[in-house]
N, C-alpha and C positions, 0 to 999 in steps of 0.2 A: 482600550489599547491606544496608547500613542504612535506617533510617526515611524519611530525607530522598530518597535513592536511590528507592528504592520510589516513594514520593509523588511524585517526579517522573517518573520512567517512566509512571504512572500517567494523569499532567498529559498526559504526550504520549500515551497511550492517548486519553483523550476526545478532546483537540484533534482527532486523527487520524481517530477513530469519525464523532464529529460535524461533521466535512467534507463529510461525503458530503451528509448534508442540508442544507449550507450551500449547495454546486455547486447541489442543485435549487431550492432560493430563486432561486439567481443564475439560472438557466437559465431560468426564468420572465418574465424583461426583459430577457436576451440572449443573441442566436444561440450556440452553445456555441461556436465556432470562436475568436470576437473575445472572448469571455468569456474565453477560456484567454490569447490571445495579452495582453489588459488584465494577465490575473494574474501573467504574469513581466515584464511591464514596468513594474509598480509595488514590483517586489521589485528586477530590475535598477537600474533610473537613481538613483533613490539609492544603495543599499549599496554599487554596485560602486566608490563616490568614497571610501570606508571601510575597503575590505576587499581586502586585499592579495592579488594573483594566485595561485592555489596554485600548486607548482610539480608540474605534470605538463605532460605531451605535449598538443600542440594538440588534435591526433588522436582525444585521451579526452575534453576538453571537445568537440568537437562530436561524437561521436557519441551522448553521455550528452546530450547536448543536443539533439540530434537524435529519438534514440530514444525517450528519454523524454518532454521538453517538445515535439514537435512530434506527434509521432508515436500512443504513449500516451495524453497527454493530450485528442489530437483523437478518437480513438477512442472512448474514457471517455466524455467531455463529451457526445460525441454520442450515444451510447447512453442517456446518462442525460437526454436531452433528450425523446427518445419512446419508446424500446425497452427502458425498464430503470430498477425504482425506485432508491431508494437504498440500500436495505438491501441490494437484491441485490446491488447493484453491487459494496457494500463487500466483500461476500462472496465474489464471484466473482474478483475482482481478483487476489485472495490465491493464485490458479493461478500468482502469479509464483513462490511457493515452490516447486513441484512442475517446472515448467519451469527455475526455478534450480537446483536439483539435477541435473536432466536436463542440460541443458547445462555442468554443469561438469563430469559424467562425461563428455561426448562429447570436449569440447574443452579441458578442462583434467586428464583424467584421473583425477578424483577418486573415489573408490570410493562406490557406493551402498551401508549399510550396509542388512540386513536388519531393521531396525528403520524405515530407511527406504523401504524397498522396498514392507513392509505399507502403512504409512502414505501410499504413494504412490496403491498401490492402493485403497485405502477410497476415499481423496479422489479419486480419479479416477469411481469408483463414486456418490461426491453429484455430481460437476460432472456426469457422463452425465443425471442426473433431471433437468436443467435443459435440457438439449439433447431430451429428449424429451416435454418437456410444454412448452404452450403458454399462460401464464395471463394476468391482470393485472400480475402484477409485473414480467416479462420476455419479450419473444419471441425467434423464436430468433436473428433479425439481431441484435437487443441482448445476447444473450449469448453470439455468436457475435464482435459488437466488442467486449466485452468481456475473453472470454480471449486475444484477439488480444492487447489492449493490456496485458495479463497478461505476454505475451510480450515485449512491447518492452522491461517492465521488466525482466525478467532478463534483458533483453539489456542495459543498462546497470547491472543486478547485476554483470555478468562483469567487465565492464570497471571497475567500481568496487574489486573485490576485487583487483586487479591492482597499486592505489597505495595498500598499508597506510601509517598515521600521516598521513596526510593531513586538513586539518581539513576535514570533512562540510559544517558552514555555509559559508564560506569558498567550497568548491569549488559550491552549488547555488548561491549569489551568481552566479559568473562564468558558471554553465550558463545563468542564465534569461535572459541575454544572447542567445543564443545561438533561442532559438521567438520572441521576438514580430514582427519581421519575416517568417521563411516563414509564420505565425499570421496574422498581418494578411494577408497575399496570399491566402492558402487562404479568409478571412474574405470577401475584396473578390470574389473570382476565385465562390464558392459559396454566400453568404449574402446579399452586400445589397454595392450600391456609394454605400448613401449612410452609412457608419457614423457621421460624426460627428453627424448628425439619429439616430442611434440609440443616441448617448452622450449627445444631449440629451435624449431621452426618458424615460434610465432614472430607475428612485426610486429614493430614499435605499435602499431594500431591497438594488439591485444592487449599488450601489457598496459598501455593509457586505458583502455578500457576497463581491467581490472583495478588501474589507481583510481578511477574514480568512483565505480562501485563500491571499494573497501574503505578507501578514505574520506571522500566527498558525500557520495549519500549515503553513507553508512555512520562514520566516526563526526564531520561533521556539522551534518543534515539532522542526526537524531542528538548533540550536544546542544544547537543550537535549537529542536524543539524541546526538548526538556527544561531550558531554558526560560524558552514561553510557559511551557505550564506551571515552572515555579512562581513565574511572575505575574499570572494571569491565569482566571478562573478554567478550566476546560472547554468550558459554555461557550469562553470566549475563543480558545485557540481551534479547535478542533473542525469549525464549521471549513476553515480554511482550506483541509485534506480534501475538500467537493470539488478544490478547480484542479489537484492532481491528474485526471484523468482528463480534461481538458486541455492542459498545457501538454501531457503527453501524447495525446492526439495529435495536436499543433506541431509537438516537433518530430513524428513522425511522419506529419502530408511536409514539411518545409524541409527538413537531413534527409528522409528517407525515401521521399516521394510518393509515400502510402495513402492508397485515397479508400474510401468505402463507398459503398454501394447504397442504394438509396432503403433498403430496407435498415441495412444496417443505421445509415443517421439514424431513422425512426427509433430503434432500439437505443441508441444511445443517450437519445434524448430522453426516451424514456426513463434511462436509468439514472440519469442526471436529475433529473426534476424526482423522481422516486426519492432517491438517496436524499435530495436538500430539502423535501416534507419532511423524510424520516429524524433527517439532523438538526433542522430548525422549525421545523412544523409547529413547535408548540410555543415556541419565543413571538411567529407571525401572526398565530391567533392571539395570545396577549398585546401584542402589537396594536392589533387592529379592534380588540375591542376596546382598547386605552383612547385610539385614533375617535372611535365612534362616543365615547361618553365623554369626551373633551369635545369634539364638536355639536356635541346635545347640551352643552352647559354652555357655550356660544350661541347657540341659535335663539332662545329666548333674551340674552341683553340683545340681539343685534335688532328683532322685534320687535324691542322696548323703543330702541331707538328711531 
């Protein structure tokens, strides 16, 4: 990857990080439910007059729309509404890795490599610290709808891996169609039945927080990686998504003043170095055994000499 490549994987690194303490700004002036259902219908009704239908199966658009924007994102929001800061959030989420792996062995037959097997196990080893301790950052309802919604994603992983060369923006266009209706119902039916007296209440805070949800790491965040992946291998873009939960960490102890607790680092760490066996585990033993038969064919002329 080149300079500009980087620098922009990068762009979507923060954007992505910095989301999470975006959502709890927003969550702060509204109910998560209607907060979510606002954020795909400011991405919907305009772009979908723009942007051309991808061509996949109905089937994919509503279950990735389903799973992920209804589903997902109602879990998320609500966890991070009382049960779960943002840094953890960001952190936790990222069990969509380990659950995508997981189910694409079950159901697609893909082989677990030993590289990511390790790597399944560490990070399974920090997500447990989190299930057994109880602190300020998260309890265990919040990190228990959290790796839920962990789940949803790799359930609309599977189904996204299914329609290769498909344009990524294009197709979250036509998905976000797809939550703000059952999103408003869930909002009406468990939050509040007077929402428009609570769209006139919000400050200018909510609504920046919804444009940058809907616009920025949404519309974006996912043009500009799709982008990478046309122009670069996966191999190559994808390890990038491992400093996510690190940048979003970062800006929630810097915006939010979220700190953790020392078991939690341990867990964190854990799942950090889990996740980057599981992602790059097999690129570093190639690596390294390349490293070691290059310096076995040096060591005999240096000998000589």
């Amino acid at each position: 990857m080149n300079a500009k490549s980087i620098a922009l994987a990068l762009t979507v690194v923060v954007i992505w990080g910095v989301n999470f303490s975006v959502i709890k700004v927003g969550l702060h002036t509204l109910p998560p439910i209607l907060f979510s259902g606002l954020r795909f219908l400011i991405v919907a009704i305009p772009a979908v007059l723009f942007v051309p239908r991808p061509r996949v199966p109905l089937w994919q658009l509503l279950t990735v729309g389903l799973s992920l924007g209804v589903i997902k994102f109602s879990l998320l929001f609500v966890a991070m509404d009382a049960d779960a800061s943002a840094g953890i959030a960001s952190l936790l989420l990222q069990a969509q890795v380990i659950f995508t792996i997981l189910l694409s062995a079950v159901l697609l037959r893909e082989v677990v490599t030993r590289a990511q097997g390790l790597g399944l196990f560490i990070a399974l080893s920090g997500f447990a610290l989190f299930f057994l301790t109880t602190t300020g950052s998260a309890t265990l309802t919040g990190v228990t709808m959290i790796v839920a919604a962990a789940f949803f994603w790799a359930i609309a992983n599977l189904v996204m891996k299914q329609m290769p060369g498909v344009n990524l923006m294009h197709f979250m266009v036509w998905v976000s169609l797809i939550p703000p209706l059952p999103l408003f119902a869930l909002s009406y039916l468990l939050e509040s039945q007077h929402p428009l007296q609570l769209l006139q209440a919000t400050p200018l805070s909510g609504w920046l927080s919804i444009a940058y949800v809907g616009y920025i790491s949404t519309l974006v965040a996912f043009a500009l990686w799709g982008w990478l992946l046309n122009q670069h291998t996966s191999a190559s873009v994808t390890p990038f998504a491992l400093l996510i939960p690190i940048v979003g960490m970062s800006a929630a102890s810097i915006g939010l003043g979220e700190r953790l607790s020392p078991i939690e680092w341990v867990g964190a760490g854990l799942i950090v170095v889990g996740l980057t066996i599981s992602v790059l585990g097999a690129r570093l033993w190639r690596y390294l055994k390349q490293a070691r038969k290059t310096s076995a064919k040096k060591a005999p002329s240096a000998s000589a000499q």
